[in-house]
C-alpha positions in Angstrom: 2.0 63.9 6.8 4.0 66.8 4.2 2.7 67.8 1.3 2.0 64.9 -0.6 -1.0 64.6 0.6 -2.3 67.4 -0.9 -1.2 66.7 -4.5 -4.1 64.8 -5.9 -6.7 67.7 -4.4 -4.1 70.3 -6.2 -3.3 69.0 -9.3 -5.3 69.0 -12.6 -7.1 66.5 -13.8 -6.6 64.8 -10.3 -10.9 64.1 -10.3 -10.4 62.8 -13.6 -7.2 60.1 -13.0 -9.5 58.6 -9.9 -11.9 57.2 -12.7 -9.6 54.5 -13.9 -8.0 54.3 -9.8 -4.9 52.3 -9.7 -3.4 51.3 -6.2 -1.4 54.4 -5.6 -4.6 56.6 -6.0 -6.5 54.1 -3.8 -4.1 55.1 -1.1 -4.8 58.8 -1.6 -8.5 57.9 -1.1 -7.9 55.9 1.8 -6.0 58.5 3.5 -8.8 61.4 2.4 -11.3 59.5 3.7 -10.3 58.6 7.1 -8.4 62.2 7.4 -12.2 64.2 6.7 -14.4 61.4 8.5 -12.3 60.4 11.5 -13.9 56.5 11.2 -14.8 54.5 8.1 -16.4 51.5 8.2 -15.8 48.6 6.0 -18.1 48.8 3.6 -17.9 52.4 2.9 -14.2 51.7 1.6 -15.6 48.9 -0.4 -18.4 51.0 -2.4 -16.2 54.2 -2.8 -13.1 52.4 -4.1 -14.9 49.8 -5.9 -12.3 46.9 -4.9 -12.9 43.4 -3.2 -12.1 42.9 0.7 -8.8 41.1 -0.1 -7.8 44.1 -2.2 -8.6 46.4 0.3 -6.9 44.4 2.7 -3.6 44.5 0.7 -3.9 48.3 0.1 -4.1 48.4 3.9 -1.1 46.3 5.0 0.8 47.9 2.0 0.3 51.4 3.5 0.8 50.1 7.5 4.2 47.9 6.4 5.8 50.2 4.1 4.3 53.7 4.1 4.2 53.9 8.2 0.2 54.8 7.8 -1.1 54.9 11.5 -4.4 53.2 10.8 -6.0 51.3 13.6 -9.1 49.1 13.9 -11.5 51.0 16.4 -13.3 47.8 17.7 -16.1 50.2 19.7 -17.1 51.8 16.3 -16.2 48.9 13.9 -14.3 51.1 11.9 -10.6 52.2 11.1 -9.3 55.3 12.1 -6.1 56.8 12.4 -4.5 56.4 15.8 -4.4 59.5 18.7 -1.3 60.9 19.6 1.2 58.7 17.0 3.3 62.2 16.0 6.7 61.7 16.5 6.8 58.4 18.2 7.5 56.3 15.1 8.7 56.6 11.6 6.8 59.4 9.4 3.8 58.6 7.3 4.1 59.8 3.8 2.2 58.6 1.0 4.0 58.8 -2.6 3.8 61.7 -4.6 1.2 61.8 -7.6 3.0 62.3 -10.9 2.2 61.3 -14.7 2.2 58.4 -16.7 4.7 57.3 -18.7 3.2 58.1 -22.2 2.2 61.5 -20.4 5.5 63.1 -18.9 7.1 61.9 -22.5 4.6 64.0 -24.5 5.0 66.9 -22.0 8.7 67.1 -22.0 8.9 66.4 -25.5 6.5 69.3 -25.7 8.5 71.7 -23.6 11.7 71.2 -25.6 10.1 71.9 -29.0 8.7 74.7 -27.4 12.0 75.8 -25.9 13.2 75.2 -29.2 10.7 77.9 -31.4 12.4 80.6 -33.1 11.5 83.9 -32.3 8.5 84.4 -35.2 4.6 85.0 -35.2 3.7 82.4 -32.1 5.7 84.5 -30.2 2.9 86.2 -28.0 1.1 82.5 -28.2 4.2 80.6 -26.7 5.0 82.6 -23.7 1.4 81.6 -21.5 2.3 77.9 -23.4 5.8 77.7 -21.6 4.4 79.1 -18.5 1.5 76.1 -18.4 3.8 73.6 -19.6 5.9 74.6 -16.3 3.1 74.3 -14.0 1.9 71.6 -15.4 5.6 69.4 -15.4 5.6 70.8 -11.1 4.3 68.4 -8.9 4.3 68.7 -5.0 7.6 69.8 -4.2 9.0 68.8 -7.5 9.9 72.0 -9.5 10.4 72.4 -12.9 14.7 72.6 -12.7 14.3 69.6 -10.6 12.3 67.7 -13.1 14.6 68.9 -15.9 17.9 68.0 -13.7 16.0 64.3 -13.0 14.1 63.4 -16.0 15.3 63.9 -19.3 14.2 63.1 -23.5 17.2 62.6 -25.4 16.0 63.1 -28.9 18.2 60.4 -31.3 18.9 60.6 -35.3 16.4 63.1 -36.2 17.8 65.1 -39.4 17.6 68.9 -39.7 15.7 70.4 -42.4 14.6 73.8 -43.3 12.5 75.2 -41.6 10.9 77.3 -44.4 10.3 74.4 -45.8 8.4 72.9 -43.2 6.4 76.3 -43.1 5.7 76.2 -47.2 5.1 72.1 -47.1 2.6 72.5 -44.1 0.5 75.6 -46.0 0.2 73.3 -49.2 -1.0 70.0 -46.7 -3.6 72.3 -45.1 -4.8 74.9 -47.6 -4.6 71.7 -50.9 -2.1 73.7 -52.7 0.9 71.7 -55.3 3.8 71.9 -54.6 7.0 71.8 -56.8 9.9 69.6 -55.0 13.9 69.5 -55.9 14.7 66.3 -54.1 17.9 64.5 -54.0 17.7 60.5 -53.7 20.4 59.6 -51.3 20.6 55.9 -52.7 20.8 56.7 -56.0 22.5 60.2 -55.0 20.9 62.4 -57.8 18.3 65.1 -58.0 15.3 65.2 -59.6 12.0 68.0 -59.9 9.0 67.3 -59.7 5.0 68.6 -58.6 3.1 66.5 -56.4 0.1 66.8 -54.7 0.8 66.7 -50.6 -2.1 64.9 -48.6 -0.2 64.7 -45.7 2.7 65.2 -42.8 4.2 62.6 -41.3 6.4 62.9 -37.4 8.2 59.5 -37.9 10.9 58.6 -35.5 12.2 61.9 -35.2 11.9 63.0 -38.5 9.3 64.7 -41.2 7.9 63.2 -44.2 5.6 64.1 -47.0 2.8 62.0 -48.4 2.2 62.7 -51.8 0.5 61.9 -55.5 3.6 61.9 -57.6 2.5 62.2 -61.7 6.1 61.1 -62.5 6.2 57.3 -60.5 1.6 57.7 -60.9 0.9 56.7 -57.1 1.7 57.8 -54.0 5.4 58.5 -52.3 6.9 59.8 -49.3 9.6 62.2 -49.5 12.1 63.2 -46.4 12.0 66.5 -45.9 15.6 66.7 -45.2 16.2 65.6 -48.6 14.0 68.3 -49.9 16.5 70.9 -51.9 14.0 73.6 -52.9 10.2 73.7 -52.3 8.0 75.9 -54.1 4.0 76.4 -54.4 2.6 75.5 -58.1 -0.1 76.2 -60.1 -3.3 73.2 -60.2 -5.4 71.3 -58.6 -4.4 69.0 -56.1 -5.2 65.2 -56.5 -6.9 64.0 -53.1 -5.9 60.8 -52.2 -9.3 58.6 -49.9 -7.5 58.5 -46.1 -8.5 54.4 -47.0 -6.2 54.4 -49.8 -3.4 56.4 -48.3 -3.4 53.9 -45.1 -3.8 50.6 -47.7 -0.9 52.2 -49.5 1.1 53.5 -46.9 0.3 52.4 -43.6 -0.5 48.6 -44.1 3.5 47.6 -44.4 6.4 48.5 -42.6 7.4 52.0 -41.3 6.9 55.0 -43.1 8.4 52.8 -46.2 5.7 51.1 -47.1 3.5 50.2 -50.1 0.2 47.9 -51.1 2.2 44.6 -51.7 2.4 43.5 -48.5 4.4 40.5 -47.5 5.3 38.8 -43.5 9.0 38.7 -42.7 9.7 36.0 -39.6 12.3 37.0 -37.6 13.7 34.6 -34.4 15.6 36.6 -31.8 18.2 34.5 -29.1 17.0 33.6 -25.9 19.4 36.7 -24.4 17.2 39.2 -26.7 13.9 37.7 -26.7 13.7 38.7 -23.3 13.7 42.7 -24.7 12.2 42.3 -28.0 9.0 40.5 -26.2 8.2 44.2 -24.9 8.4 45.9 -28.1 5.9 47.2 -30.9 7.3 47.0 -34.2 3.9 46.6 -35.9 0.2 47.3 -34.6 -0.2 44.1 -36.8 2.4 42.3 -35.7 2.3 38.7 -34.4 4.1 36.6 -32.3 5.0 33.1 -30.5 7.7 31.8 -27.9 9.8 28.7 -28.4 10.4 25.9 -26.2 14.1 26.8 -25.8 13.1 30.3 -24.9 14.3 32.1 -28.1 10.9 34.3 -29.3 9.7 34.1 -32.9 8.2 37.9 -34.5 6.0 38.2 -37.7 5.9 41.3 -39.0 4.4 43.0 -42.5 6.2 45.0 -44.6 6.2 45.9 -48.5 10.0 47.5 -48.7 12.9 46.0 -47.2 14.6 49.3 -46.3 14.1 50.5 -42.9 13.5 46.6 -41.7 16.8 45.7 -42.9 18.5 48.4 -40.9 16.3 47.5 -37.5 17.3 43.6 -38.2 20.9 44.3 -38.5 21.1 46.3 -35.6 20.6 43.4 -33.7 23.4 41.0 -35.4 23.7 37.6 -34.4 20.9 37.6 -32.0 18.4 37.2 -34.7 17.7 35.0 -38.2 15.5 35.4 -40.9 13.3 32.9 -41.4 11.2 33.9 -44.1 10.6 34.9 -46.5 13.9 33.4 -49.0 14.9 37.3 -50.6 14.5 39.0 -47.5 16.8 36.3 -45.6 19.0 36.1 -48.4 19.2 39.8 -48.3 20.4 40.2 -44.8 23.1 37.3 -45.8 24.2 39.6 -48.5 25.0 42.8 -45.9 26.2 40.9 -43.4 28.7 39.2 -45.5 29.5 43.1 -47.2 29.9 44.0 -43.6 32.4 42.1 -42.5 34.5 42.7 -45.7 36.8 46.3 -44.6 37.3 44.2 -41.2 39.3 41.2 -43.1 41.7 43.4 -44.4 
């Protein structure tokens, strides 16, 4: 049967996965079963796998038709069995191979390639039995760890460098409530300011770092990039605390990491052509949603600064419209029209 069989048995967390059993585990069980008790009833399937008769059914004829599983119906016994003497007279039986989940093999390759990526430094001693789990971990089966690199890759997209020092400096003040002193250059308005904030908190947002902070100079809370950080210094005083509840009313209720306590709905209406992608995509936890009767798929979704929603809308030119609300949409007129300009010369 190779080696696939053996996966579930051999990998970790394999007991664990069989809790929430999805189809392709069901055929793991099926084949464990009959392979340690030579017959299974009926009903034995049906308590163990905790699945109807017409699901079980299903499971079978999917492994017979298209997996090549030799199982039989013993009519002596009334039980299925796998059939005597089938090796080599028919095409081989191989169930797939176990792997992760989506969500899962992302966070363990993204994992391995920041790990791949450490400088040399204090973790040093920590990172080397890291890399060597991660490795074992991303091998399944026969699958090793070049061939999963070779096959199955994260390409990382528009994530800015910053310093790392300042990441180091930034992340001590977060943790141990220290002010910090920031020299921070404001791309749109391109100048450079100082100023001491109090840091509540890091931020991983699309591939880039951010700072949550009480700023004295604007009184509330910003975020600052830290790409756009030029110096970064510890300072004297106590740090404001900011509530979690107000830092997620403040910063977490709009849009994106640019985001604010005035929240208002933007209503965007994507083609037909792009509805068909869009419909799959998160752009808000909050966000809400209908289809049209010509097939074109209308989004709600909150944000308090048009920023980083103007630059997702535009990406998608003519296959979406603002709606609502009247700035925003006139807004988007307004770049789209500024757009076009160089290209009528």
């Amino acid at each position: 049967m190779g080696t696939h069989a053996c996966v579930a048995a051999e990998r970790p967390g394999a007991e664990r996965r069989l809790k929430r059993m999805d189809r392709t585990e069901r055929f793991y069980k099926i084949d464990q079963m009959l392979q340690s008790r030579g017959r299974v009833k009926v009903g034995e399937f049906l308590g163990e796998l905790g699945i109807s008769l017409a699901t079980f059914k299903r499971d079978l004829e999917y492994m017979r038709s298209r997996l090549n599983a030799p199982i039989v119906w013993d009519r002596e016994q009334e039980a299925y069995r796998f059939e005597e003497g089938r090796a080599g007279k028919g095409p081989k039986y191989e169930l797939p191979g176990l792997w992760f989940s989506p969500s899962e093999a992302l966070a363990l390759l993204t994992l391995e390639h920041l790990v791949e990526g450490l400088e040399p430094g204090l973790l040093g001693a920590h990172v080397k039995p890291l890399k060597a789990r991660l490795a074992a971990l991303l091998t399944a089966g026969e699958h090793s760890l070049d061939e999963v690199r070779k096959r199955i890759r994260v390409i990382p997209f528009g994530a800015r460098r910053h310093e790392p020092k300042h990441f180091e400096l930034i992340a001590s003040a977060v943790l141990g409530r220290h002010r910090l002193k920031l020299v921070y250059w404001n791309r749109t308005k391109d100048e450079v300011t100082e100023r001491e904030v109090s840091p509540q908190r890091l931020v991983h947002y699309r591939g880039n770092w951010y700072l949550d902070a009480w700023d004295p100079l604007r009184d509330g809370l910003r975020t600052f990039a830290l790409d756009a950080m030029r110096a970064v210094e510890m300072a004297p005083g106590k740090v404001r605390d900011v509530p979690d509840a107000e830092l997620d009313e403040a910063l977490a209720s709009g849009y994106g990491i640019f985001s604010g306590k005035k929240v208002q709905w933007a209503t965007l209406r994507f083609t037909p052509e792009r509805a068909r992608y869009v419909a799959m995509e998160e752009w808000h936890p909050k966000q809400r949603s209908r289809w049209e009767k010509d097939g074109s798929y209308v989004l709600e979704v909150p944000f308090s600064s048009e920023k980083e929603l103007m630059m997702d809308i535009l990406r998608f030119g003519p296959d979406v419209e603002v709606l609502g609300p009247g700035p925003l949409r006139a807004e988007v007129r307004s770049r789209i029209t500024a757009t076009a300009l160089p290209y009528a010369k």
